[in-house]
Every structure is written in structure tokens, then in C-alpha cells.
Biopython code that builds the backbone (N, CA, C, O; Angstrom):
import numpy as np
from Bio.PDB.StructureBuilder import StructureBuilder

atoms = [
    (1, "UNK", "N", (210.396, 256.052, -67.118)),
    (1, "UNK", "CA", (211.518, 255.207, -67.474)),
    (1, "UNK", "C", (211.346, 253.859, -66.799)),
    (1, "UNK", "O", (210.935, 253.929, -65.641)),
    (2, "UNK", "N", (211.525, 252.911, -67.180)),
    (2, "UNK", "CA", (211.732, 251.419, -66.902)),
    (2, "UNK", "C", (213.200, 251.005, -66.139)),
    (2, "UNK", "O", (214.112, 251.722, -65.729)),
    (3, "UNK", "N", (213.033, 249.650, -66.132)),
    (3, "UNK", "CA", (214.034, 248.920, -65.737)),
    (3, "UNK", "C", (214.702, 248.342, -66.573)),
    (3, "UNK", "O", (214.037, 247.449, -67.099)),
    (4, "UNK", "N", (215.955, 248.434, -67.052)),
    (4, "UNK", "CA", (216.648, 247.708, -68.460)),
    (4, "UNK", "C", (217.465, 246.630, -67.934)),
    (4, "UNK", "O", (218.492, 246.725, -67.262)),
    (5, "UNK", "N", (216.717, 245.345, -68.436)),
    (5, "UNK", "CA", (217.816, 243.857, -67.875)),
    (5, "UNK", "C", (219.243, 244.301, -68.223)),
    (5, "UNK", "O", (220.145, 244.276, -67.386)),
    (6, "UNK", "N", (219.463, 244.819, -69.830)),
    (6, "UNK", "CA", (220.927, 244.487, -70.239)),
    (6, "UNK", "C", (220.976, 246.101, -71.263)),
    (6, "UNK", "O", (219.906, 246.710, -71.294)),
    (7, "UNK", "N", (221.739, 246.499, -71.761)),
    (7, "UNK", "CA", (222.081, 247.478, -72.154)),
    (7, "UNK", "C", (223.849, 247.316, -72.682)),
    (7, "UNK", "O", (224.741, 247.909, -72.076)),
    (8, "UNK", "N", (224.092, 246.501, -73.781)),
    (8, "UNK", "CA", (224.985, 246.617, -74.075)),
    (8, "UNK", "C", (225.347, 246.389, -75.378)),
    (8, "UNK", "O", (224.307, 245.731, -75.427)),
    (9, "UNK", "N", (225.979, 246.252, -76.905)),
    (9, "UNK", "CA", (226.278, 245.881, -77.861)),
    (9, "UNK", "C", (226.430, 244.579, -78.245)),
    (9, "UNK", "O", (227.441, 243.993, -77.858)),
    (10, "UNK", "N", (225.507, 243.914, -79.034)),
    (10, "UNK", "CA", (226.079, 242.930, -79.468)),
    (10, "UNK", "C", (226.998, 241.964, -80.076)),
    (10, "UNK", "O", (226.640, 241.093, -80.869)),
    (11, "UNK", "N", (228.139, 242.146, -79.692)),
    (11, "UNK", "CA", (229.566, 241.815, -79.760)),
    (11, "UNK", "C", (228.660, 240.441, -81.429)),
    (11, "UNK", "O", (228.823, 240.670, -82.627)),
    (12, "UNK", "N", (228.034, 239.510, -80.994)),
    (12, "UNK", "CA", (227.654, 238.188, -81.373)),
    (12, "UNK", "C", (226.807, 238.383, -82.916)),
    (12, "UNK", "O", (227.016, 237.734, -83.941)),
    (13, "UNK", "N", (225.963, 239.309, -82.741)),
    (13, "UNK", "CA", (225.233, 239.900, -83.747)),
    (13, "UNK", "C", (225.645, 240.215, -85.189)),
    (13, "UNK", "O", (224.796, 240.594, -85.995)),
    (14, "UNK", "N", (227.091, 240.046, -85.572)),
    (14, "UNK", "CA", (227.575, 240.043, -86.494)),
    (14, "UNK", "C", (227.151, 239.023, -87.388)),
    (14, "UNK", "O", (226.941, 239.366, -88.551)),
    (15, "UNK", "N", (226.947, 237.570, -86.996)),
    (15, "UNK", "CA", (226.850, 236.790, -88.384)),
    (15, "UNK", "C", (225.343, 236.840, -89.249)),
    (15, "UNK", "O", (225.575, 236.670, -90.445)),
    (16, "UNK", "N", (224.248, 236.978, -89.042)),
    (16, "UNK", "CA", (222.974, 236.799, -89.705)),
    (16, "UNK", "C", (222.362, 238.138, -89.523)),
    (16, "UNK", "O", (221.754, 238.606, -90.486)),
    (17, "UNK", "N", (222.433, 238.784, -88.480)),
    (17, "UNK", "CA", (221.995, 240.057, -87.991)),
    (17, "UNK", "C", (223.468, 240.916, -87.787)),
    (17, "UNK", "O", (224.073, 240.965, -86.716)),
    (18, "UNK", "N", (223.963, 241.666, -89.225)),
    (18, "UNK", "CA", (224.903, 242.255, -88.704)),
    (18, "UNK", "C", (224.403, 243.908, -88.658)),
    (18, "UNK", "O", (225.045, 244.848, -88.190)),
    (19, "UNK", "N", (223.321, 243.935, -89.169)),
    (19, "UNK", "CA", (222.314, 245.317, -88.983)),
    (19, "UNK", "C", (221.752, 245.771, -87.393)),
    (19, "UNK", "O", (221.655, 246.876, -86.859)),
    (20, "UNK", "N", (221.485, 244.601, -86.988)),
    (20, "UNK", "CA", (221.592, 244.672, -85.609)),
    (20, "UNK", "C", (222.613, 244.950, -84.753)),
    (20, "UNK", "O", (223.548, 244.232, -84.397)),
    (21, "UNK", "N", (222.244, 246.441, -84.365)),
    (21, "UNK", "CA", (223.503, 246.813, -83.761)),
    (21, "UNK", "C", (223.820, 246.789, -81.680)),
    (21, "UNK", "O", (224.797, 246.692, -80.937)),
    (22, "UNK", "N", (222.421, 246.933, -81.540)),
    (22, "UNK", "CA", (222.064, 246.413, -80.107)),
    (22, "UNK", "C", (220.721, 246.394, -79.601)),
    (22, "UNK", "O", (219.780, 246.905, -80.209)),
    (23, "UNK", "N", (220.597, 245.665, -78.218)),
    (23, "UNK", "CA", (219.271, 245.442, -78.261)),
    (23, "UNK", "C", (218.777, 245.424, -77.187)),
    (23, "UNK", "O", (219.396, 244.443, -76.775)),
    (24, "UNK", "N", (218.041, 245.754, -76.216)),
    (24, "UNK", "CA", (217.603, 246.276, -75.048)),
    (24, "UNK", "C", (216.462, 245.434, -74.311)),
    (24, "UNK", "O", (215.890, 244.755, -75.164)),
    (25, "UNK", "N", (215.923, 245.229, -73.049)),
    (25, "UNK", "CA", (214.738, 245.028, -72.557)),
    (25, "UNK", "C", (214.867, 245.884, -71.780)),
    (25, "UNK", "O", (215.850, 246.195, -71.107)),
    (26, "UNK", "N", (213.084, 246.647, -71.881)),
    (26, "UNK", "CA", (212.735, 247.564, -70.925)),
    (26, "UNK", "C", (211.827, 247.377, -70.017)),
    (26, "UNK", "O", (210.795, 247.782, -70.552)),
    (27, "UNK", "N", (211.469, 246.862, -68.541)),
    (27, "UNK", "CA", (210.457, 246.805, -67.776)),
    (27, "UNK", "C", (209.905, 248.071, -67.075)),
    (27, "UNK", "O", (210.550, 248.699, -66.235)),
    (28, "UNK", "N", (208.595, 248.409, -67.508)),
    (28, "UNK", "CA", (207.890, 249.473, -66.764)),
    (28, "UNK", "C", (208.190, 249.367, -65.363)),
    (28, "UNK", "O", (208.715, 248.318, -64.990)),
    (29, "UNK", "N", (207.958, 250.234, -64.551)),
    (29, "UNK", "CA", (207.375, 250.286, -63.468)),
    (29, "UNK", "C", (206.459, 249.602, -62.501)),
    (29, "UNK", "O", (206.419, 248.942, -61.463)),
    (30, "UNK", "N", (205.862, 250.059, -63.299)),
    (30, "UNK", "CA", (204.109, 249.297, -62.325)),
    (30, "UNK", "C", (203.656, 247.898, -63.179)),
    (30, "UNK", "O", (202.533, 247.394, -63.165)),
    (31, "UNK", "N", (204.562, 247.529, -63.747)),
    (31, "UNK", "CA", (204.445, 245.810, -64.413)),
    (31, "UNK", "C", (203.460, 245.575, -64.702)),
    (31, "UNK", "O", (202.835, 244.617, -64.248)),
    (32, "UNK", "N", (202.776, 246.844, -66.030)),
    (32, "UNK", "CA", (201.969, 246.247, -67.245)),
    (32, "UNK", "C", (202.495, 245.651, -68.638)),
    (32, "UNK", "O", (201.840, 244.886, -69.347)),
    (33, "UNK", "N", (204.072, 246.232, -68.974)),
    (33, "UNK", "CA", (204.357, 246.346, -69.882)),
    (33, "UNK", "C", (205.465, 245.845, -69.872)),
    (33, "UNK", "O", (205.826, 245.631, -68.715)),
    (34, "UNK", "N", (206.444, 245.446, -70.880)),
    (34, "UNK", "CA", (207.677, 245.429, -71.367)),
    (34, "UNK", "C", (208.149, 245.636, -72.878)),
    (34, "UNK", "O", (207.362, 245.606, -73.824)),
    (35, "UNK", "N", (209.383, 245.829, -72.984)),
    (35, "UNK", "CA", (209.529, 246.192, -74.510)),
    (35, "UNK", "C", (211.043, 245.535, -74.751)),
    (35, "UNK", "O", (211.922, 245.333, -73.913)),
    (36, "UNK", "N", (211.043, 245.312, -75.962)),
    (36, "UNK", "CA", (212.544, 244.619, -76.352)),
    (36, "UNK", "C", (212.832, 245.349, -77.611)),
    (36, "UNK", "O", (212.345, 245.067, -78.706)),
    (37, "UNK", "N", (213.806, 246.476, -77.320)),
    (37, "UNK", "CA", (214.135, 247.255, -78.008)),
    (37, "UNK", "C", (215.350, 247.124, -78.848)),
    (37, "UNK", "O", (216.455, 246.710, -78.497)),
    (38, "UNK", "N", (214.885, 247.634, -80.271)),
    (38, "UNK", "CA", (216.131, 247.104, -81.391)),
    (38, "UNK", "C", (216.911, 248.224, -82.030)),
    (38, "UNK", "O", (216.086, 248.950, -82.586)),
    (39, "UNK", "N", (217.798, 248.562, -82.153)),
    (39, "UNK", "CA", (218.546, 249.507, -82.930)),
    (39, "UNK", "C", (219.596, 249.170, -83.864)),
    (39, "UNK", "O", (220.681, 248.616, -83.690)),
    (40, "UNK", "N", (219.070, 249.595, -84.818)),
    (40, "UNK", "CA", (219.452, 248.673, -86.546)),
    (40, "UNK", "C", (220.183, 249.935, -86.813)),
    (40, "UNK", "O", (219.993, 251.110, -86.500)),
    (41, "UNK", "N", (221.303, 249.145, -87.665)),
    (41, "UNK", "CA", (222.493, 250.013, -88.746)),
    (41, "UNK", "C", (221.299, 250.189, -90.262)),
    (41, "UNK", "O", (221.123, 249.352, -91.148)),
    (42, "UNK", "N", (220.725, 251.387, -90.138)),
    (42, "UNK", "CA", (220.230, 251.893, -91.203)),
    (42, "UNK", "C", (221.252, 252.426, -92.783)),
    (42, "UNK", "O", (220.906, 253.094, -93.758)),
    (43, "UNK", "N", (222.532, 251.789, -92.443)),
    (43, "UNK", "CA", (223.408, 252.342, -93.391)),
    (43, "UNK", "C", (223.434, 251.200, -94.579)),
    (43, "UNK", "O", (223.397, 251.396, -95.793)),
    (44, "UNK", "N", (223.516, 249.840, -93.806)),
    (44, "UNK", "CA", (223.449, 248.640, -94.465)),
    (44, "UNK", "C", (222.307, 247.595, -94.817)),
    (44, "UNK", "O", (222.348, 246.530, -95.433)),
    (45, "UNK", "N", (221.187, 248.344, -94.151)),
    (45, "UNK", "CA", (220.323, 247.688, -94.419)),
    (45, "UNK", "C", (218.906, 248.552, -95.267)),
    (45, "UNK", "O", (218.983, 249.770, -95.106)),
    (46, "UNK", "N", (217.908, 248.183, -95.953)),
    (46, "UNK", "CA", (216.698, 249.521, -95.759)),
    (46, "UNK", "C", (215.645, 249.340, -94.860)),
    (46, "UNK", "O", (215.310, 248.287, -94.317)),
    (47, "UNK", "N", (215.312, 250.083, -94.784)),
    (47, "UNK", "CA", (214.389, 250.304, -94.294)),
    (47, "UNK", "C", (212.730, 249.475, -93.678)),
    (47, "UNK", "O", (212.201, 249.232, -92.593)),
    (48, "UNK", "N", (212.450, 249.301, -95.002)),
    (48, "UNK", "CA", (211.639, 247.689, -95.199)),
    (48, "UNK", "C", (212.050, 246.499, -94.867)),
    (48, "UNK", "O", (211.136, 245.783, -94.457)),
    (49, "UNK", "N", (213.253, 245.938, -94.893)),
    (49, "UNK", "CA", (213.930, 244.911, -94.281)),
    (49, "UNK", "C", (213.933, 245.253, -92.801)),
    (49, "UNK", "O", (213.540, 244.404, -92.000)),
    (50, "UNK", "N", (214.375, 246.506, -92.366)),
    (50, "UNK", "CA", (213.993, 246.418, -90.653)),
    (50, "UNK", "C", (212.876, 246.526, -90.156)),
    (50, "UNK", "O", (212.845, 246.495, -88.926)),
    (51, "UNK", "N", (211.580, 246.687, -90.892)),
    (51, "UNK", "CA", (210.277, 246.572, -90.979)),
    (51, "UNK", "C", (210.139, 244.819, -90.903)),
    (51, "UNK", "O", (209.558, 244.294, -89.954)),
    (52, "UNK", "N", (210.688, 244.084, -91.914)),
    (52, "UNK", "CA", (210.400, 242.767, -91.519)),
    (52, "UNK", "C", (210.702, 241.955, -90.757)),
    (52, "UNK", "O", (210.017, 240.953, -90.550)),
    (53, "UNK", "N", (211.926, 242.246, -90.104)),
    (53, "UNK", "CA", (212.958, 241.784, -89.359)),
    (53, "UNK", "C", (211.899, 241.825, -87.975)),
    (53, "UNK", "O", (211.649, 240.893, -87.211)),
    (54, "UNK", "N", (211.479, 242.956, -87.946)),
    (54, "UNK", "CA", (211.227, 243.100, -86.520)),
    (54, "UNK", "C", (209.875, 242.844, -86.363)),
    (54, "UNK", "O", (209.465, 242.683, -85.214)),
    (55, "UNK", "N", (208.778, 242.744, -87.684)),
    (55, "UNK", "CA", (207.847, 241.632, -87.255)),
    (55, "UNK", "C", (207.890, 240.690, -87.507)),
    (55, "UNK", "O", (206.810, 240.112, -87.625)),
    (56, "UNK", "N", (209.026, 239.998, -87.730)),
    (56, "UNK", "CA", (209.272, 238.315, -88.053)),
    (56, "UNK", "C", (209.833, 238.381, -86.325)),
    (56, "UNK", "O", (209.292, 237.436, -85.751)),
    (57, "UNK", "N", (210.546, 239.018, -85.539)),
    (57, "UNK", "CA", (211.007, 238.965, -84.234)),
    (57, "UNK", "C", (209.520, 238.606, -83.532)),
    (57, "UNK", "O", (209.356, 237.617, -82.818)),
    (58, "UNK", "N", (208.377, 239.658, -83.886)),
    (58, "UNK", "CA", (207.172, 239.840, -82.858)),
    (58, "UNK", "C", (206.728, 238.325, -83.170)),
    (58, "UNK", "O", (206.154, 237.768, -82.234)),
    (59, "UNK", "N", (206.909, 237.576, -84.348)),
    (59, "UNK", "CA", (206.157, 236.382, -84.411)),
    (59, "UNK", "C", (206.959, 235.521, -83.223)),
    (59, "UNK", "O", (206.652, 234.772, -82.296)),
    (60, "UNK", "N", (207.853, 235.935, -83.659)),
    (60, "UNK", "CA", (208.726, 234.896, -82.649)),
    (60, "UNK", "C", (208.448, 234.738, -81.429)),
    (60, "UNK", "O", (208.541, 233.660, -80.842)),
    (61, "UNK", "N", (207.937, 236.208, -80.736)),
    (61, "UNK", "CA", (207.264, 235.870, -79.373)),
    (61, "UNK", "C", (206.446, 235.738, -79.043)),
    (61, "UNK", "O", (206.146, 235.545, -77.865)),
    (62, "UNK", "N", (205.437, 235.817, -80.388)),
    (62, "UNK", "CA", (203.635, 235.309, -80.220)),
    (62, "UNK", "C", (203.951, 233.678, -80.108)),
    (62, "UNK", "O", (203.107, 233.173, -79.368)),
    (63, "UNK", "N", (204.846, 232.751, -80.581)),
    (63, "UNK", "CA", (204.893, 231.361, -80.947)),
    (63, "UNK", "C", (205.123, 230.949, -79.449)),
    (63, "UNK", "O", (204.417, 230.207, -78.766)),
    (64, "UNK", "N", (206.725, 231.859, -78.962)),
    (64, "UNK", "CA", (207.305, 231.727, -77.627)),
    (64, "UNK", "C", (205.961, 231.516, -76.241)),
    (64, "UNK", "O", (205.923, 230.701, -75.319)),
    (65, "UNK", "N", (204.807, 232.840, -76.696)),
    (65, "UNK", "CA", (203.669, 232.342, -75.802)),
    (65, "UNK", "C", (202.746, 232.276, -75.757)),
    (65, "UNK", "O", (201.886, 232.794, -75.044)),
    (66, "UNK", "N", (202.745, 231.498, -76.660)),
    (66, "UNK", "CA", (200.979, 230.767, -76.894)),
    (66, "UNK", "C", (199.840, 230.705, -76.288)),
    (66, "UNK", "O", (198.664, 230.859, -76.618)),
    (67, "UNK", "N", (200.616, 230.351, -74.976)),
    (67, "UNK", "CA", (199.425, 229.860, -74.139)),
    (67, "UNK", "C", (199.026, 231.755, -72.858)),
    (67, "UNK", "O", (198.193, 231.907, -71.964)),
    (68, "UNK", "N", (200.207, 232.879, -73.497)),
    (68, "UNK", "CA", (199.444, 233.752, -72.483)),
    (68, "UNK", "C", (198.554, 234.452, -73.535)),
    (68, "UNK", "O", (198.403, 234.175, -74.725)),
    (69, "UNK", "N", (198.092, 235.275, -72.906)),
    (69, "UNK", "CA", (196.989, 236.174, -73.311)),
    (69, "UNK", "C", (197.400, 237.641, -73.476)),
    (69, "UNK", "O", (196.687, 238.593, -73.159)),
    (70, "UNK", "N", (198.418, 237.709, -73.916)),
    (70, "UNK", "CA", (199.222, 239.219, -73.795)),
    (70, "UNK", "C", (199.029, 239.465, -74.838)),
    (70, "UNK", "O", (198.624, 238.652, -75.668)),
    (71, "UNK", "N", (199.314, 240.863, -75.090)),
    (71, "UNK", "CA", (199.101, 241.864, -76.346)),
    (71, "UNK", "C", (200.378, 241.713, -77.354)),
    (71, "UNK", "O", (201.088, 240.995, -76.650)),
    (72, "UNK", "N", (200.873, 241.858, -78.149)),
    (72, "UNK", "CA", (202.390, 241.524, -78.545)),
    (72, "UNK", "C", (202.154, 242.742, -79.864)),
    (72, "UNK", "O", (201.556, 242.508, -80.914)),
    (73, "UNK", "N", (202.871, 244.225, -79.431)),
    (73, "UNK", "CA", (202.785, 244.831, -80.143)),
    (73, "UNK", "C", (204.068, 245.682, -81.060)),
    (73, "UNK", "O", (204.864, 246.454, -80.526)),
    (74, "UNK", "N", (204.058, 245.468, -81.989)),
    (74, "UNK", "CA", (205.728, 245.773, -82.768)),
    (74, "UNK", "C", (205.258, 247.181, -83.028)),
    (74, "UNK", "O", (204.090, 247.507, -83.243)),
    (75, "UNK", "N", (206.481, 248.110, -82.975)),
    (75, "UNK", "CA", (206.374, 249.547, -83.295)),
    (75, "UNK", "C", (207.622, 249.472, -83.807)),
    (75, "UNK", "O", (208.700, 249.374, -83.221)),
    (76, "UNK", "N", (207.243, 249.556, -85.540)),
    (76, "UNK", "CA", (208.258, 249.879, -86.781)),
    (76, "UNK", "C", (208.176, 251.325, -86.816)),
    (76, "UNK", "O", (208.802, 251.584, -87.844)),
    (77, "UNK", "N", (207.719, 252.623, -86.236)),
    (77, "UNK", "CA", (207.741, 253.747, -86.208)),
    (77, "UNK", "C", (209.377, 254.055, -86.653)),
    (77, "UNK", "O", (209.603, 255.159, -87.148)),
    (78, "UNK", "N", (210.396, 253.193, -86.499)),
    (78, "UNK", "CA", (211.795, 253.758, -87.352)),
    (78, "UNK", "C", (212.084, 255.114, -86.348)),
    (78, "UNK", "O", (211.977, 256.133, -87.030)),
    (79, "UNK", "N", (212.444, 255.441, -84.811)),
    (79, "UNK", "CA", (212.715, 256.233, -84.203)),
    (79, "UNK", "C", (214.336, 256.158, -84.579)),
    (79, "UNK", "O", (214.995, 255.136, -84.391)),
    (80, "UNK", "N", (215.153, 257.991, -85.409)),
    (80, "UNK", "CA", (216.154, 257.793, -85.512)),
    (80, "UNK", "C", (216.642, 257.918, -84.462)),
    (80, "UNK", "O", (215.723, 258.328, -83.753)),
    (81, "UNK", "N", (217.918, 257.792, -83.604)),
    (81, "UNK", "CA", (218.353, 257.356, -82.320)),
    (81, "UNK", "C", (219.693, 259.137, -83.222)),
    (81, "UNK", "O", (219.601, 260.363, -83.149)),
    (82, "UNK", "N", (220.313, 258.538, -83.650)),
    (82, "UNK", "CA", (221.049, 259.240, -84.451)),
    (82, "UNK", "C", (221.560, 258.916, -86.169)),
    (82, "UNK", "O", (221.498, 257.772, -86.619)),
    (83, "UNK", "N", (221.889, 259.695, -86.725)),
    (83, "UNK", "CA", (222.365, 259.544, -88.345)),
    (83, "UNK", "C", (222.651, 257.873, -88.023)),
    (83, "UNK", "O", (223.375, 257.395, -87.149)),
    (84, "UNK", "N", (221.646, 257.024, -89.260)),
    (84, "UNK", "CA", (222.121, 255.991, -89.810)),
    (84, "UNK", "C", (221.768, 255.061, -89.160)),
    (84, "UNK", "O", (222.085, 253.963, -89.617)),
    (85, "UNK", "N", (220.902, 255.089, -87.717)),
    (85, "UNK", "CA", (220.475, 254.244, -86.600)),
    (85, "UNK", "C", (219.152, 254.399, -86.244)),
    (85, "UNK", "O", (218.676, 255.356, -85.633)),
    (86, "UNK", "N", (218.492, 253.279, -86.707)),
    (86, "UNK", "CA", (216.775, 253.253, -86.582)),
    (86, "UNK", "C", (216.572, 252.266, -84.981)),
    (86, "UNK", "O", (217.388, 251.573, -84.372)),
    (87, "UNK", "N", (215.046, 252.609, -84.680)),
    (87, "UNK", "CA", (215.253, 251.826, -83.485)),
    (87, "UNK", "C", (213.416, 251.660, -83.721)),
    (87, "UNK", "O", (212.595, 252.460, -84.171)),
    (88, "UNK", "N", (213.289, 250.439, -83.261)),
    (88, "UNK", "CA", (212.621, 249.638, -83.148)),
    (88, "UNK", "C", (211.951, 248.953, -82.150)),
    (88, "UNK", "O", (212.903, 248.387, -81.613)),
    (89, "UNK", "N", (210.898, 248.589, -81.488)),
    (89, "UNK", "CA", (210.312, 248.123, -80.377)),
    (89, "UNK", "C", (209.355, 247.167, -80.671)),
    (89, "UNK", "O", (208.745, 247.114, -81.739)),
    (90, "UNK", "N", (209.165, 246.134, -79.396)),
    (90, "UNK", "CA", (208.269, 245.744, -79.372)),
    (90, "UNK", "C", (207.636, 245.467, -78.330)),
    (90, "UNK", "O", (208.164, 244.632, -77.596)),
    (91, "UNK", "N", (206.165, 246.124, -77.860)),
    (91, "UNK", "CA", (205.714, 246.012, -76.525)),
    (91, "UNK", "C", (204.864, 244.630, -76.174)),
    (91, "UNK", "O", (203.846, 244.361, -76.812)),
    (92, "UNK", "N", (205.280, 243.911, -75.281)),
    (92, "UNK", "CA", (204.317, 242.686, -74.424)),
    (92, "UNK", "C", (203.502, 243.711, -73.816)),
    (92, "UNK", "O", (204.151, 244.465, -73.090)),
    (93, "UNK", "N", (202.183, 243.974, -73.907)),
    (93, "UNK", "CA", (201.149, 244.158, -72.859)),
    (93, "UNK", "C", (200.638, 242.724, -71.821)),
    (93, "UNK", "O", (199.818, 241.822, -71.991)),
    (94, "UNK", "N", (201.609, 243.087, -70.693)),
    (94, "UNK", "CA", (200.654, 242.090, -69.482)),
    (94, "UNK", "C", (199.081, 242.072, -69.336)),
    (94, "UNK", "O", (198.542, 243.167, -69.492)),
    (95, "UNK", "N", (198.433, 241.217, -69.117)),
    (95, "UNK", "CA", (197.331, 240.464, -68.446)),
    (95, "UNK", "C", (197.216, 241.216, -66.854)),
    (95, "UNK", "O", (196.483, 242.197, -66.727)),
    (96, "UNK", "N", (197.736, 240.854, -66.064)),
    (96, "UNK", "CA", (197.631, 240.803, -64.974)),
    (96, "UNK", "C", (198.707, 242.037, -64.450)),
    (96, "UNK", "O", (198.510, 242.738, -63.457)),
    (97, "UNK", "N", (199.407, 242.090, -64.992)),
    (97, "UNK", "CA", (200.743, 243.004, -64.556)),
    (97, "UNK", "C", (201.540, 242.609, -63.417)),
    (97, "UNK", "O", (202.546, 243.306, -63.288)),
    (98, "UNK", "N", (201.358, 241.478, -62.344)),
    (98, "UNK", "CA", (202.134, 240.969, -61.399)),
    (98, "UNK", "C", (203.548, 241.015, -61.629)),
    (98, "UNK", "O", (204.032, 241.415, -62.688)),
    (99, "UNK", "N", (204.174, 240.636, -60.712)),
    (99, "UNK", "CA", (205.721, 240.273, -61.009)),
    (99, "UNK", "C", (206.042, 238.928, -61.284)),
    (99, "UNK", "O", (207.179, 238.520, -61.519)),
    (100, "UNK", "N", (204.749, 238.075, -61.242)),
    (100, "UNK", "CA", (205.123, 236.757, -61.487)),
    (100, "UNK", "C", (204.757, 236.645, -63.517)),
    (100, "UNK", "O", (205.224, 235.924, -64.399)),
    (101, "UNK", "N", (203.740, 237.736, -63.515)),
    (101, "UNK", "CA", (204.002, 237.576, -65.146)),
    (101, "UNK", "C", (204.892, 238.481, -65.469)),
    (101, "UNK", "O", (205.332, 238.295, -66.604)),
    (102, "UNK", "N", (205.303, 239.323, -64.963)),
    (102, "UNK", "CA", (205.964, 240.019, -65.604)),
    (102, "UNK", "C", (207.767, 239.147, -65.896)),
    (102, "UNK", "O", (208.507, 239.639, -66.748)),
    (103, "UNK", "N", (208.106, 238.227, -65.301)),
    (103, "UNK", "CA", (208.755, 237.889, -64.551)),
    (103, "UNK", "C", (208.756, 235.925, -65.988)),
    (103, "UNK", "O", (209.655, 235.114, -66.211)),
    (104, "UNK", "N", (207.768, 235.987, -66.350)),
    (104, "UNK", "CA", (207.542, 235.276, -67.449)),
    (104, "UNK", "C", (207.473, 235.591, -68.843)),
    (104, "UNK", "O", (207.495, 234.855, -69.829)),
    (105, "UNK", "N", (207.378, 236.935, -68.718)),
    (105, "UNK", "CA", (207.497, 238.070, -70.045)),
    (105, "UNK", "C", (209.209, 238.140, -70.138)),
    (105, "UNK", "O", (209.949, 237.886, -71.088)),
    (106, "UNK", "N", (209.419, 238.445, -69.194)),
    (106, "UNK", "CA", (210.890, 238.628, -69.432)),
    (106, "UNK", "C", (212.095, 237.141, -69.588)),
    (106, "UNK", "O", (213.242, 237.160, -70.033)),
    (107, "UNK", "N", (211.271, 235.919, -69.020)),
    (107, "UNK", "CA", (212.101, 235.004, -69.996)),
    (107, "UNK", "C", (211.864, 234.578, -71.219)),
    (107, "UNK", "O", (212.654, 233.902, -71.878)),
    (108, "UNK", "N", (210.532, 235.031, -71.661)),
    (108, "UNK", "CA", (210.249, 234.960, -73.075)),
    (108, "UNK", "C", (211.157, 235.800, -74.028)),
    (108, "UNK", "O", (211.792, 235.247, -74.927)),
    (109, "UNK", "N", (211.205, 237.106, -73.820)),
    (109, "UNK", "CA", (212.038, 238.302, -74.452)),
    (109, "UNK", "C", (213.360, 237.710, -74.578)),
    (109, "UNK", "O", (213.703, 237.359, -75.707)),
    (110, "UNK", "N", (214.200, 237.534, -73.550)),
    (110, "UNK", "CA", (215.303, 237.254, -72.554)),
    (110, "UNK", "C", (215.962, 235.527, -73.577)),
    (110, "UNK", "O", (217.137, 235.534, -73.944)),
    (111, "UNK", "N", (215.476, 234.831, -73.752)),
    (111, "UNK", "CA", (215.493, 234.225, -74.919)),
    (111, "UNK", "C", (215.208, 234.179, -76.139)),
    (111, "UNK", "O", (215.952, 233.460, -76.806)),
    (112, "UNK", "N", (214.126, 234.860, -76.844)),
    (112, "UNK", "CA", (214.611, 235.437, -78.165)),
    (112, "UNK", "C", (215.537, 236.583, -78.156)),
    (112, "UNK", "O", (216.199, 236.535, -79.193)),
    (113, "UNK", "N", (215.797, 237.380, -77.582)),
    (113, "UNK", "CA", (216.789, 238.587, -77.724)),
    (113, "UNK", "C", (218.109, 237.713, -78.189)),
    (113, "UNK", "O", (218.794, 238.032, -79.161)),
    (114, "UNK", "N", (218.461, 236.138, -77.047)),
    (114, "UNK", "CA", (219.132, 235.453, -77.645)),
    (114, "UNK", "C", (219.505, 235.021, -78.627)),
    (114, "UNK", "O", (220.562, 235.275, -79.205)),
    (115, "UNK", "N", (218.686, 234.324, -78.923)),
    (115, "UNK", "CA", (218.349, 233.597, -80.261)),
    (115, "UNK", "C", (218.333, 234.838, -81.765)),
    (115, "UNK", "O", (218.656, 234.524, -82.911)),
    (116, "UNK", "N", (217.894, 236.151, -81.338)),
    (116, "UNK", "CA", (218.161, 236.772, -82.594)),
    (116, "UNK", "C", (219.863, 237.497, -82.540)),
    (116, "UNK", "O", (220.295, 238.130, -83.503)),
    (117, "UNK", "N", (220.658, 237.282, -81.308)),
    (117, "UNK", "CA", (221.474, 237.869, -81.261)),
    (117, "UNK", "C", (222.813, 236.769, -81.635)),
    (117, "UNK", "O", (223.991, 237.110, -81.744)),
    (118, "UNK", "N", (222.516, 236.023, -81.718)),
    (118, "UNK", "CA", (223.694, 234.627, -81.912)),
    (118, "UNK", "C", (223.024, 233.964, -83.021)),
    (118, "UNK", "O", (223.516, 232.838, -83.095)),
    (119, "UNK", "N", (222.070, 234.134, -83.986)),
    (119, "UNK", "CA", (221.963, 233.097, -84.548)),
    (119, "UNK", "C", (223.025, 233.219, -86.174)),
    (119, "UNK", "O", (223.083, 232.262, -86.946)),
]
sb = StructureBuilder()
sb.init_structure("model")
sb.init_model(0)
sb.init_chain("A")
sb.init_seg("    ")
for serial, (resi, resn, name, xyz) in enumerate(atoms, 1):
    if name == "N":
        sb.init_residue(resn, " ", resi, " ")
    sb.init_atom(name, np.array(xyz, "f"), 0.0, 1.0, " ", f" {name:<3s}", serial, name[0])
structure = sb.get_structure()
């Protein structure tokens, strides 16, 4: 199990993303990894749309960091959470695994999570 910055509902997520029902960051342990985890209203949306959604998100954080050398890997695997609720990930593989990148991974995430949650 990881470290989760935030863990709560997106009150905001209603206007463009109202399929988006909440959304998570997870930091490993031993700071190779992180994940920004999505859990979509599968009632209102299909399936394929949360397939695109969430690699149009991964682009978003390949653009966000250009200049690192990290892995940026989306897992549309569609894990049901429960009836009607798909969930979604996407893992940053660190470089180095420090806390100073890790620590740069997470304001990358940490602002798109934003940006897809208010826009």
C-alpha cells in the first residue's frame, strides 16, 4: 500500500467530467512509483469514452514532463470498484526514485488531477 495525498470526492467534477466520480494519488513506498487513480460513473458514460478520457489524461502528463525521463503508464484494465464504477490508473515510473523526484512527480499529478477536476 502507498501513501494517498488526497482521498476524497470531487464535489467540482460535475461540469465537463461529471463521470468522474473521484480521484486519488498513490505514492509507493520505496519512491519508484506513483499512480493517479480515477473512478468513473460507468452508468453514464461507456466504456470506450473512459478508455479515452484517461489516455487523453496520460497525455496530459507526458506534455506536463517533458523534460523527465519517466515511464507514464495508463492502465484502462476497467477495475470494477463496485456495480456501475470503473477505476482507472495511471502509473509515473521514477528514474531515480528519490524523494526529490518523487516529490516532482507529485506536483505534476497534483496539478492535472486539478485541472481535470475543475475544468
Amino acid at each position: 500500500m502507498g501513501l494517498r495525498l488526497n482521498n476524497g470526492d470531487n464535489a467540482m467534477a460535475t461540469k465537463t467530467q461529471p463521470d468522474l466520480i473521484k480521484t486519488e494519488i498513490i505514492k509507493n513506498e520505496t519512491n519508484t512509483h506513483i499512480d493517479l487513480v480515477m473512478h468513473w460513473n460507468e452508468k453514464t458514460m461507456y466504456f470506450r469514452q473512459i478508455q479515452a478520457e484517461t489516455f487523453g489524461i496520460a497525455a496530459l502528463i507526458c506534455e506536463a514532463s517533458e523534460f523527465e525521463r519517466w515511464i507514464v503508464d495508463p492502465n484502462i484494465g476497467g477495475n470494477n470498484l463496485r456495480l456501475g464504477v470503473v477505476t482507472t490508473n495511471i502509473r509515473i515510473e521514477l528514474v531515480e526514485g528519490g524523494q526529490e523526484e518523487m516529490a516532482r512527480a507529485a506536483t505534476v499529478l497534483l496539478a492535472i488531477e486539478y485541472d481535470i477536476t475543475h475544468r
